[in-house]
KELUMMAR-925609 format. One record per residue (C-alpha): residue number from 1; residue in three letters; x, y, z. Coordinates in Angstrom, 3 decimals. Example, Ala and Ser with C-alpha at 12.3 -4.5 7.8 and 13.67 -1.06 7.14 Angstrom:
# KELUMMAR-925609
<node 1, "ala", <12.300, -4.500, 7.800>>;
<node 2, "ser", <13.670, -1.060, 7.140>>;
//
This chain:
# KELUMMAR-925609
<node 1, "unk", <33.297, -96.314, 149.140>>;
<node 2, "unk", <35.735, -97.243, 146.421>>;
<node 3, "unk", <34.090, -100.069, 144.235>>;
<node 4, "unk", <30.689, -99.958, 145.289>>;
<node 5, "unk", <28.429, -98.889, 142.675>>;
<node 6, "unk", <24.823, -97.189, 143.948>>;
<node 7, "unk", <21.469, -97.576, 141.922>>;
<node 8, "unk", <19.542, -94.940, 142.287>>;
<node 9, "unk", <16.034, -96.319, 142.734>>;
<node 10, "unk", <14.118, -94.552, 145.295>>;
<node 11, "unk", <11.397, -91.810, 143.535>>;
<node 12, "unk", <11.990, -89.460, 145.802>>;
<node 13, "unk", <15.412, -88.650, 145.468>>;
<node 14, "unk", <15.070, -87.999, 141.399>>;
<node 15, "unk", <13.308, -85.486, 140.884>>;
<node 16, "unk", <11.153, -85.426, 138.079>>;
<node 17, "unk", <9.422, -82.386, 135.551>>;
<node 18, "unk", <6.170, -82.156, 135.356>>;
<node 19, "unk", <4.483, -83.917, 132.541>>;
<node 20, "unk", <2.501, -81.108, 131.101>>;
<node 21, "unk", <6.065, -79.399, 130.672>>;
<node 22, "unk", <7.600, -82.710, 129.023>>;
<node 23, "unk", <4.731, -82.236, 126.835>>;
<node 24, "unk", <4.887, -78.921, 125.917>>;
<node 25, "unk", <8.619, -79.408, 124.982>>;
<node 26, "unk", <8.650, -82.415, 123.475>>;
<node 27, "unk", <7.791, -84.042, 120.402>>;
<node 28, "unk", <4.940, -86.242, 120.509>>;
<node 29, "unk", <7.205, -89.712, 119.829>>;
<node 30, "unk", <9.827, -88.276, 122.858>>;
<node 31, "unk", <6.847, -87.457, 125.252>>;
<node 32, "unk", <5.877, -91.392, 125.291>>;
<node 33, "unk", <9.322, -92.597, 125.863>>;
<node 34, "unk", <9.598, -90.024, 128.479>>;
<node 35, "unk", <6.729, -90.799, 130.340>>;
<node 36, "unk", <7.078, -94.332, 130.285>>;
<node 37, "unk", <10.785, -93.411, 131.834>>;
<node 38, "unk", <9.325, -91.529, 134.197>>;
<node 39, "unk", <6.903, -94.495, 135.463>>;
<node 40, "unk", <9.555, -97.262, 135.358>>;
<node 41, "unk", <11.723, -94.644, 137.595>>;
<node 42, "unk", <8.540, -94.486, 139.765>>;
<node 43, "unk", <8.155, -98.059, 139.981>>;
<node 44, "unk", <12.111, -98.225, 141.263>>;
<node 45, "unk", <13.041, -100.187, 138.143>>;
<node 46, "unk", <15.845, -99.626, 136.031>>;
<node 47, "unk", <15.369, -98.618, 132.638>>;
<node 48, "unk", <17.362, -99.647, 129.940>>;
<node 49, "unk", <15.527, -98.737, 126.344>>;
<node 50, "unk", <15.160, -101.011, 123.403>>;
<node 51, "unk", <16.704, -100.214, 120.187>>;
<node 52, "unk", <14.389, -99.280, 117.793>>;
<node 53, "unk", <11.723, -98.230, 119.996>>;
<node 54, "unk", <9.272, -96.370, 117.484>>;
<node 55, "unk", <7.042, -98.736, 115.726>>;
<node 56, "unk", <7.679, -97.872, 112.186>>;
<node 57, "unk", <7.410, -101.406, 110.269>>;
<node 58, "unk", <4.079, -101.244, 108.557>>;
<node 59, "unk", <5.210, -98.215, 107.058>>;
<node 60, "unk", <8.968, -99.477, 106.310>>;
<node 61, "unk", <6.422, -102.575, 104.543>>;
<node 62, "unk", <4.771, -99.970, 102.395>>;
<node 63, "unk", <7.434, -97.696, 101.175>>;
<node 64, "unk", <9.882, -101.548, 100.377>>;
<node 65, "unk", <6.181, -101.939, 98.286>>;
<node 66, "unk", <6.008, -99.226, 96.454>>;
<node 67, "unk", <9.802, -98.769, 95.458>>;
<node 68, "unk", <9.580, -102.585, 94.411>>;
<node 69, "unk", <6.568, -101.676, 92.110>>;
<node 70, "unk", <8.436, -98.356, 90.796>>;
<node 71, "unk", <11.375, -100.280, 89.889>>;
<node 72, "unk", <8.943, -103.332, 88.036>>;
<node 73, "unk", <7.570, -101.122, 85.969>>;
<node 74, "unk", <10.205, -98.694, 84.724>>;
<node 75, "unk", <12.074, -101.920, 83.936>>;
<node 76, "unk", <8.906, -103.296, 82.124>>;
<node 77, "unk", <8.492, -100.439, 80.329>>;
<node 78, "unk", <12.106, -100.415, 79.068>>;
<node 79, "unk", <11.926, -104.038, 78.210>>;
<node 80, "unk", <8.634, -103.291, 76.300>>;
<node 81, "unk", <10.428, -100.096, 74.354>>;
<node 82, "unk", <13.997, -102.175, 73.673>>;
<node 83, "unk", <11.596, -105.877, 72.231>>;
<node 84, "unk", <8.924, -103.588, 70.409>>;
<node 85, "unk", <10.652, -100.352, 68.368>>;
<node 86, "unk", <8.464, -97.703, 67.410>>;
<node 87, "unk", <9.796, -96.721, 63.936>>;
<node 88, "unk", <10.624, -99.146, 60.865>>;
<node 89, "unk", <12.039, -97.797, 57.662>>;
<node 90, "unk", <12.145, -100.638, 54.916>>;
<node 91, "unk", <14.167, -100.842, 51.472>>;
<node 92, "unk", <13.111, -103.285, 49.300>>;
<node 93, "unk", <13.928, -104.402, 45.811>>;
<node 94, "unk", <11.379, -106.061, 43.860>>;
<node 95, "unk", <9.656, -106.260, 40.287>>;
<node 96, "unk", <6.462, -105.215, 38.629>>;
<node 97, "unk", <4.809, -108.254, 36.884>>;
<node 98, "unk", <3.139, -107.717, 33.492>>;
<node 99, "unk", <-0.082, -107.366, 32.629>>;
<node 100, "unk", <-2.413, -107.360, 29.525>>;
<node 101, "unk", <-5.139, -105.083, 28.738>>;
<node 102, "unk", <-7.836, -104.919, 26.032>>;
<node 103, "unk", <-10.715, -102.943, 24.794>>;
<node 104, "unk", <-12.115, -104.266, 21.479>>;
<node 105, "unk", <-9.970, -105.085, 19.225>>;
<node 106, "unk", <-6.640, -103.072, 20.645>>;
<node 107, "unk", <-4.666, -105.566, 22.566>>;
<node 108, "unk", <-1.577, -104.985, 24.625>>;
<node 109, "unk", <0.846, -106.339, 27.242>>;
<node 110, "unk", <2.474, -103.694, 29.649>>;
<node 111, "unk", <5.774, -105.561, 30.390>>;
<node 112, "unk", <7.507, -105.872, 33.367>>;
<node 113, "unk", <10.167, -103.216, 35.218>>;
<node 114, "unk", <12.370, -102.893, 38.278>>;
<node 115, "unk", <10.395, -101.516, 41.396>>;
<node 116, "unk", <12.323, -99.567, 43.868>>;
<node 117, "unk", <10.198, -99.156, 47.217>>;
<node 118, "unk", <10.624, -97.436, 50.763>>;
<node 119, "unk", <8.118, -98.102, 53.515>>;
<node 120, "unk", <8.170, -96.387, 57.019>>;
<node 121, "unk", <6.043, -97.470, 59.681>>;
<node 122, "unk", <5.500, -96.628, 63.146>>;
<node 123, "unk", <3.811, -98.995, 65.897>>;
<node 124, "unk", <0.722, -97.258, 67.255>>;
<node 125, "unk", <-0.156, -100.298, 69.838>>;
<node 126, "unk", <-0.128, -104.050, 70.019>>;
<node 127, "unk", <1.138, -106.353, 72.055>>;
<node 128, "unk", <2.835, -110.182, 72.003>>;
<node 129, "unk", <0.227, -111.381, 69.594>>;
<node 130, "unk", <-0.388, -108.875, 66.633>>;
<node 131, "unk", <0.654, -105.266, 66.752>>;
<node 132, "unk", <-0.938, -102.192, 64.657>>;
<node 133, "unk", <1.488, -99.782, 62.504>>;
<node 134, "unk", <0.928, -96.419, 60.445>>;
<node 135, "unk", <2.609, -96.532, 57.433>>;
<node 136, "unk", <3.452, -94.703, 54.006>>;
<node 137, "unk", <4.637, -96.839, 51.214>>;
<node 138, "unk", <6.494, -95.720, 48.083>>;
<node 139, "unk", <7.344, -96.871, 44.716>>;
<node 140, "unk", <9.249, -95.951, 41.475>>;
<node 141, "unk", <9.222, -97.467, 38.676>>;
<node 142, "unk", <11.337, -96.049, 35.751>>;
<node 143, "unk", <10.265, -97.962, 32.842>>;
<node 144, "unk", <7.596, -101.007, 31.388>>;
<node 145, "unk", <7.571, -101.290, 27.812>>;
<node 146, "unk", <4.258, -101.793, 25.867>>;
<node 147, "unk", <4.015, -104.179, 23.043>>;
<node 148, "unk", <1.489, -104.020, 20.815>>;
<node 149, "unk", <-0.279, -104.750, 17.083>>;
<node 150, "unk", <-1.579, -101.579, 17.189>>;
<node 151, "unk", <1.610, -99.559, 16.378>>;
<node 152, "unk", <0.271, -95.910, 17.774>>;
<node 153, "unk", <0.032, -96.699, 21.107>>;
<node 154, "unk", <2.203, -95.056, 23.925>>;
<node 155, "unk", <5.794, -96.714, 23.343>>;
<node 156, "unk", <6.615, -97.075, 27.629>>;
<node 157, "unk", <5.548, -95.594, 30.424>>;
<node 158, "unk", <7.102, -94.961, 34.177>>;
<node 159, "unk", <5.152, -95.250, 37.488>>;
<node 160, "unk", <4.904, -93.985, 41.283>>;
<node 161, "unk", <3.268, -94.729, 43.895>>;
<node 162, "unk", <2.375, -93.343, 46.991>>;
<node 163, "unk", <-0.238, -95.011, 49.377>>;
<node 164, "unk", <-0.700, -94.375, 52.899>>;
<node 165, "unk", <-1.969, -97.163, 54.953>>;
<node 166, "unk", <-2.295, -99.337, 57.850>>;
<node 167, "unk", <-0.511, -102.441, 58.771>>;
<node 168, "unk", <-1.220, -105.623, 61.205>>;
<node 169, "unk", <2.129, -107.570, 62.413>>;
<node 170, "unk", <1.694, -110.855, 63.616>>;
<node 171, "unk", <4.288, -111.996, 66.822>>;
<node 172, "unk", <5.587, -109.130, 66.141>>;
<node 173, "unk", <8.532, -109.919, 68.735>>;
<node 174, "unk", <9.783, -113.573, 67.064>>;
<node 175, "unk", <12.088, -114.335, 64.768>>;
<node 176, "unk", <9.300, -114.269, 62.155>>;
<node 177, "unk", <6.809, -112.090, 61.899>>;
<node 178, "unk", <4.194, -112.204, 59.238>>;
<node 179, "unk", <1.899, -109.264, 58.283>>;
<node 180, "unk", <-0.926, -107.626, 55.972>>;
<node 181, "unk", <-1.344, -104.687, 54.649>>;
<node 182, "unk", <-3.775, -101.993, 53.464>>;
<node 183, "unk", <-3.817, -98.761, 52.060>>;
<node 184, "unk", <-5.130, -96.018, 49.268>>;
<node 185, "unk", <-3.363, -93.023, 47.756>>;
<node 186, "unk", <-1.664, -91.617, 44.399>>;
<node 187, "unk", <-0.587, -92.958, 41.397>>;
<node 188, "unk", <0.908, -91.236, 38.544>>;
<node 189, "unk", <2.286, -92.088, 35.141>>;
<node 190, "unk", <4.845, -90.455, 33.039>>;
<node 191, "unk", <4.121, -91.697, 29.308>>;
<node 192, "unk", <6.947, -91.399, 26.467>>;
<node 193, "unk", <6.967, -88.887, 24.050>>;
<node 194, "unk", <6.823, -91.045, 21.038>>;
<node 195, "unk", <4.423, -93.418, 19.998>>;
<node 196, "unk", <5.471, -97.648, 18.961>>;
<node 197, "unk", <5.972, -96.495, 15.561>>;
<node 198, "unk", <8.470, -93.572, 16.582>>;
<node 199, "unk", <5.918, -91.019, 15.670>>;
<node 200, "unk", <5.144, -88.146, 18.478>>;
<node 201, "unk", <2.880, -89.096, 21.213>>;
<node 202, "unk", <-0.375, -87.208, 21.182>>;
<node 203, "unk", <-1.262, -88.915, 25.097>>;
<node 204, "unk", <-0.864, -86.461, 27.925>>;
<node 205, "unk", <3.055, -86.316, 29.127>>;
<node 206, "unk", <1.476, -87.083, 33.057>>;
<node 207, "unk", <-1.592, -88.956, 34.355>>;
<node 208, "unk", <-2.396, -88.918, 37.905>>;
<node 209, "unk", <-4.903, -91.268, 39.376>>;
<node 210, "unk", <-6.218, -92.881, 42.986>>;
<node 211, "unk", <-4.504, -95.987, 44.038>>;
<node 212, "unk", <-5.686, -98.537, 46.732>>;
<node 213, "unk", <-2.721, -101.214, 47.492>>;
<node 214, "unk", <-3.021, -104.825, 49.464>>;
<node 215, "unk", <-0.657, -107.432, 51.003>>;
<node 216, "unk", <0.927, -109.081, 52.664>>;
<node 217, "unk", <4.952, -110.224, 53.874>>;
<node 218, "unk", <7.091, -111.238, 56.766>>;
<node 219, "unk", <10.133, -109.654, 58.733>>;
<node 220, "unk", <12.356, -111.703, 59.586>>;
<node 221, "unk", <15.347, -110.620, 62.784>>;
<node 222, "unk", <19.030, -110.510, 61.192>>;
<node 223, "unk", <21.207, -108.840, 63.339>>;
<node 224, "unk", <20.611, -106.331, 66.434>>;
<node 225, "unk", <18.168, -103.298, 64.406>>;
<node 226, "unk", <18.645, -104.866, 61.373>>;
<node 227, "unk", <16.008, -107.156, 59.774>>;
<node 228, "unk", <15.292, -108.568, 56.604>>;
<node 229, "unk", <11.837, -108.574, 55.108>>;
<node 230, "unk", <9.995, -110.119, 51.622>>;
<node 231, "unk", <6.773, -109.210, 50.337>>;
<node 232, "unk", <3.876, -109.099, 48.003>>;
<node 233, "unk", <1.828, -106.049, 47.263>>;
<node 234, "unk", <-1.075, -105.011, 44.203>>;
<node 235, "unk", <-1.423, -101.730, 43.603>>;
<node 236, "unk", <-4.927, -101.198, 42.294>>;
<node 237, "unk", <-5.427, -98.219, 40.182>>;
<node 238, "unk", <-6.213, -96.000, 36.623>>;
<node 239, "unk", <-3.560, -97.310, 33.638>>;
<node 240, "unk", <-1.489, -95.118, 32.074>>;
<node 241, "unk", <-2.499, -93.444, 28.928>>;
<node 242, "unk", <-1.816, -95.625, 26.369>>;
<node 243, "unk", <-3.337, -93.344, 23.080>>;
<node 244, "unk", <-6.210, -94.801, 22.490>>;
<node 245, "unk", <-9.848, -94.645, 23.981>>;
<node 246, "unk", <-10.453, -97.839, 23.901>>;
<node 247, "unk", <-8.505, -99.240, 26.955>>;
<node 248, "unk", <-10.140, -97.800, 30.126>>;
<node 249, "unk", <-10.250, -98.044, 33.567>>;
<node 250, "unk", <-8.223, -99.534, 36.216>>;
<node 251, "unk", <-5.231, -101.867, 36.115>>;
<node 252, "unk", <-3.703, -104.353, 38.602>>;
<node 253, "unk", <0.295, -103.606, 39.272>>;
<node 254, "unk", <1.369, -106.476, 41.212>>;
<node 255, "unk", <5.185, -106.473, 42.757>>;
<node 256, "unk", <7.291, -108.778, 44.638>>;
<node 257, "unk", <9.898, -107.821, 46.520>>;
<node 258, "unk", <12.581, -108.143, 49.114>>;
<node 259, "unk", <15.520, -106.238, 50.959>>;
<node 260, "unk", <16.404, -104.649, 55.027>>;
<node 261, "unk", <13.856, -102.661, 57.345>>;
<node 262, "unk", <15.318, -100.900, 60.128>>;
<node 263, "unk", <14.255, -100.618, 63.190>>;
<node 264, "unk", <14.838, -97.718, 66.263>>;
<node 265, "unk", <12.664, -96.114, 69.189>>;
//
């Protein structure tokens, strides 16, 4: 009849496959559904399926878990790489202070000169509170005049040096961070080729020696890479040859300085 709608709820009149077909064809999630489709039909009661039916939240829990933690830590680690560069150049201006040196009765002052210095560094670990760099330090000196009574002595004498080391930076990520330094490597002298009294210089033209250099400064942050930094280093090693025998042994070369260190990954 037109309008009525029929229910079809009597077992019997649907017939149903056999369930060791249903689970020969199926997949193991369908065969379930199926079966308990089958025994609600059975039962004469109509079945209408939840959405959603396969229990999949503790694993939907795990996987939201794990991406969360993936994400934390790449973002972490790029926060870590963007505060804490890896490579510092600095370029600093400073000056060599005098010194005096004696052996017997020869007396004389080694004056003062212009240092020009490069440091590069790169951070081998650390974290908020002190940090560890490599580093290679160099400095040129083109000229420190020697005054003396004794007018044969070397007239001036230039200087380089070049001293591996190691470094310790304190808060390495504020806006100041103080640090110290250690190191050992190569000095060498170039001595003039006349003496105080104008004659010719009998001293070798070039000494080389072993230097060992100690310090200490601060960076402080400027603008984005850019940083400025001041410091204080002695460089601990053999004099230059100053024509005579009876000045010996090492000499202290202390230099303050200032200028920029750069900083990328």
């Amino acid at each position: 009849m037109r309008g009525v709608r029929y229910r079809r709820t009597d077992p019997t009149t649907f017939p149903l496959p056999r369930i060791e077909a249903r689970r020969l064809l199926l997949p193991g999630p369908l065969v379930h559904l199926s079966l308990a489709f089958t025994q609600e039909m059975q039962d004469g009661v109509e079945v209408i399926p939840r959405r959603n039916t396969f229990r999949c939240s503790h694993d939907y829990r795990g996987m939201k878990f794990t991406i969360t933690l993936v994400i934390s830590l790449s973002l972490g680690i790029a926060t870590a790489q963007e505060v804490a560069p890896r490579h510092e150049i600095g370029l600093t201006l400073g000056g060599l202070f005098g010194s005096q040196r004696s052996g017997g009765v020869t007396r004389l002052d080694l004056g003062s000169g212009v240092a020009l210095q490069a440091n590069y560094g790169y951070h081998l670990l650390g974290n908020e509170t002190a940090a560890l760099y490599g580093e290679v330090h160099f400095l040129a000196n083109p000229l420190r005049q020697v005054n003396s009574a004794d007018q044969t002595l070397t007239r001036d004498a230039a200087t380089i040096f070049l001293t591996p080391g190691l470094r310790v930076k304190f808060f390495p990520n504020r806006s100041v961070a103080p640090y110290l330094a250690v190191g050992g490597g190569w000095a060498v002298y170039e001595q003039s080729t006349n003496t105080l009294n104008g004659n010719p210089n009998l001293a070798s033209r070039l000494v080389n020696h072993g230097a060992f250099d100690y310090g200490g400064g601060a960076d402080f942050k400027f603008w984005r890479f850019v940083g400025l930094r001041a410091e204080i280093r002695d460089f601990y090693a053999g004099g230059p040859s100053y024509n005579t025998i009876a000045i010996r042994g090492g000499q202290h070369n202390v230099v303050a300085g200032g200028g920029l260190v750069l900083r990328f990954r």
